[in-house]
C-alpha positions as a LaTeX table, in Angstrom:
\begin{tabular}{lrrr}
\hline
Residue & $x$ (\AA) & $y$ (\AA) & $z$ (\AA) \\
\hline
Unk1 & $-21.02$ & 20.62 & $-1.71$ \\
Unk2 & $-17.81$ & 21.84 & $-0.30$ \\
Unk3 & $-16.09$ & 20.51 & 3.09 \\
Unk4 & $-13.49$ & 21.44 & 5.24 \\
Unk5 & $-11.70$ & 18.35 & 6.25 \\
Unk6 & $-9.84$ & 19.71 & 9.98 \\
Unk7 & $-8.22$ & 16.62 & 11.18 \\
Unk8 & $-8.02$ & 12.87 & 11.20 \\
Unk9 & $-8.55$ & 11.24 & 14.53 \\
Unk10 & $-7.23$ & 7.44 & 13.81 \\
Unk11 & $-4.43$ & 5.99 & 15.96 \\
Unk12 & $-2.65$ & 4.97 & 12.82 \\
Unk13 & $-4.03$ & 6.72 & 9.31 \\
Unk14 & $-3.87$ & 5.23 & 6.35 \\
Unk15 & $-2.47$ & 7.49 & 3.86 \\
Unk16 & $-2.89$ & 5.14 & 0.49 \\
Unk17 & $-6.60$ & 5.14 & 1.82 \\
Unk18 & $-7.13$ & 8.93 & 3.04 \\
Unk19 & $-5.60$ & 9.48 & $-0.84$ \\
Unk20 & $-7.54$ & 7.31 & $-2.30$ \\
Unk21 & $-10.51$ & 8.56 & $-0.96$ \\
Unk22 & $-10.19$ & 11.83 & $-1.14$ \\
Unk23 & $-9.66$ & 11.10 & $-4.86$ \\
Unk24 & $-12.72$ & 9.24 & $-5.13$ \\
Unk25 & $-15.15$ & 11.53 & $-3.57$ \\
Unk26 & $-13.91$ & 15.31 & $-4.94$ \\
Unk27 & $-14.52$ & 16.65 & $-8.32$ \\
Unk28 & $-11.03$ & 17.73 & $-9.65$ \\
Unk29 & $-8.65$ & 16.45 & $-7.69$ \\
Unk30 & $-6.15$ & 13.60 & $-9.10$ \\
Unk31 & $-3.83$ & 11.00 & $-7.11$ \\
Unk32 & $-0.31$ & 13.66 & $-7.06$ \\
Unk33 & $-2.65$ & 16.27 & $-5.81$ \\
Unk34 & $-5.13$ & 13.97 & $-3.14$ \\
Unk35 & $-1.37$ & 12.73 & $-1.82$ \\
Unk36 & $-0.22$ & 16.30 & $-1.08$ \\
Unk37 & $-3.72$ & 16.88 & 1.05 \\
Unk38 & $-3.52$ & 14.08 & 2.59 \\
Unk39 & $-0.09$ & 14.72 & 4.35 \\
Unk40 & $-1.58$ & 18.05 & 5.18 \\
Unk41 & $-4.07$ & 16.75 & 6.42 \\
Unk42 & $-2.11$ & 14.75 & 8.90 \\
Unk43 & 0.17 & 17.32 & 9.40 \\
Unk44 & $-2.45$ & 19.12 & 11.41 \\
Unk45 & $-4.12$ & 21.41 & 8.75 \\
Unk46 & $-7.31$ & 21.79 & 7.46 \\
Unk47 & $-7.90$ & 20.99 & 3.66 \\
Unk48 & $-10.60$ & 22.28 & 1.83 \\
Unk49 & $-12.72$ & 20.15 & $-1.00$ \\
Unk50 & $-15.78$ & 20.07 & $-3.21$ \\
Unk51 & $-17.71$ & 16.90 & $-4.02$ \\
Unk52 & $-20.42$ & 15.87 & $-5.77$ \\
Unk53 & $-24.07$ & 16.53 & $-4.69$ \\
Unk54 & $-24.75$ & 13.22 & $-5.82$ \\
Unk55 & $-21.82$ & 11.03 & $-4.01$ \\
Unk56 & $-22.53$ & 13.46 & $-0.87$ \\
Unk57 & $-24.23$ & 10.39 & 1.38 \\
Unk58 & $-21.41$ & 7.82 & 0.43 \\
Unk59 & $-18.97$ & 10.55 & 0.44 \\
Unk60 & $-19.35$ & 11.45 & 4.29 \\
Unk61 & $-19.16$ & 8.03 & 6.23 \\
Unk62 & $-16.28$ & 6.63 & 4.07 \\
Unk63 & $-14.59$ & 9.74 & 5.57 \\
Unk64 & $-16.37$ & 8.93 & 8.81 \\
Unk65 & $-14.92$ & 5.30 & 8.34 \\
Unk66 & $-11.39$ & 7.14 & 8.51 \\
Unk67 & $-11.82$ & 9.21 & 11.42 \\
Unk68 & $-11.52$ & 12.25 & 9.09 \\
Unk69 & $-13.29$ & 15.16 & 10.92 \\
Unk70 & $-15.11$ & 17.38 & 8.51 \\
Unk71 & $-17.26$ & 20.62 & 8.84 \\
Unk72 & $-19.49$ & 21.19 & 5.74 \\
Unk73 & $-19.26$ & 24.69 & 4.41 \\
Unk74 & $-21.69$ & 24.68 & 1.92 \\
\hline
\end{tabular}
């Protein structure tokens, strides 16, 4: 499954967190790389990742729990 992650929506983000997580839920992406998304993330831009169809529940309300926005593509 791949989402578009457009914004995150919490008065004060967590980066470690929104790295961490991102880490967690997407297939190929490691800590240097999940850091880099996340501060594009918060820079205003959306990122684009894949995760796996079987984490795909969990995945989407521990980005819900971050106020990450999210569109799913496919």
């Amino acid at each position: 499954m791949k989402l578009n992650l457009l914004s995150c929506d919490a008065q004060r983000p967590d980066k470690r967190a929104i790295a961490k997580c991102i880490t967690e839920i997407s297939t190929g992406i490691n800590e240097p790389l999940s850091s880099e998304l996340t501060d594009i993330l918060l820079e205003g831009d959306a990122v684009d990742i894949e995760l796996e169809d079987k984490n795909s529940g969990s995945a989407l309300r521990a980005l819900r729990k971050l106020d990450i926005d999210y569109e799913i593509i496919e």
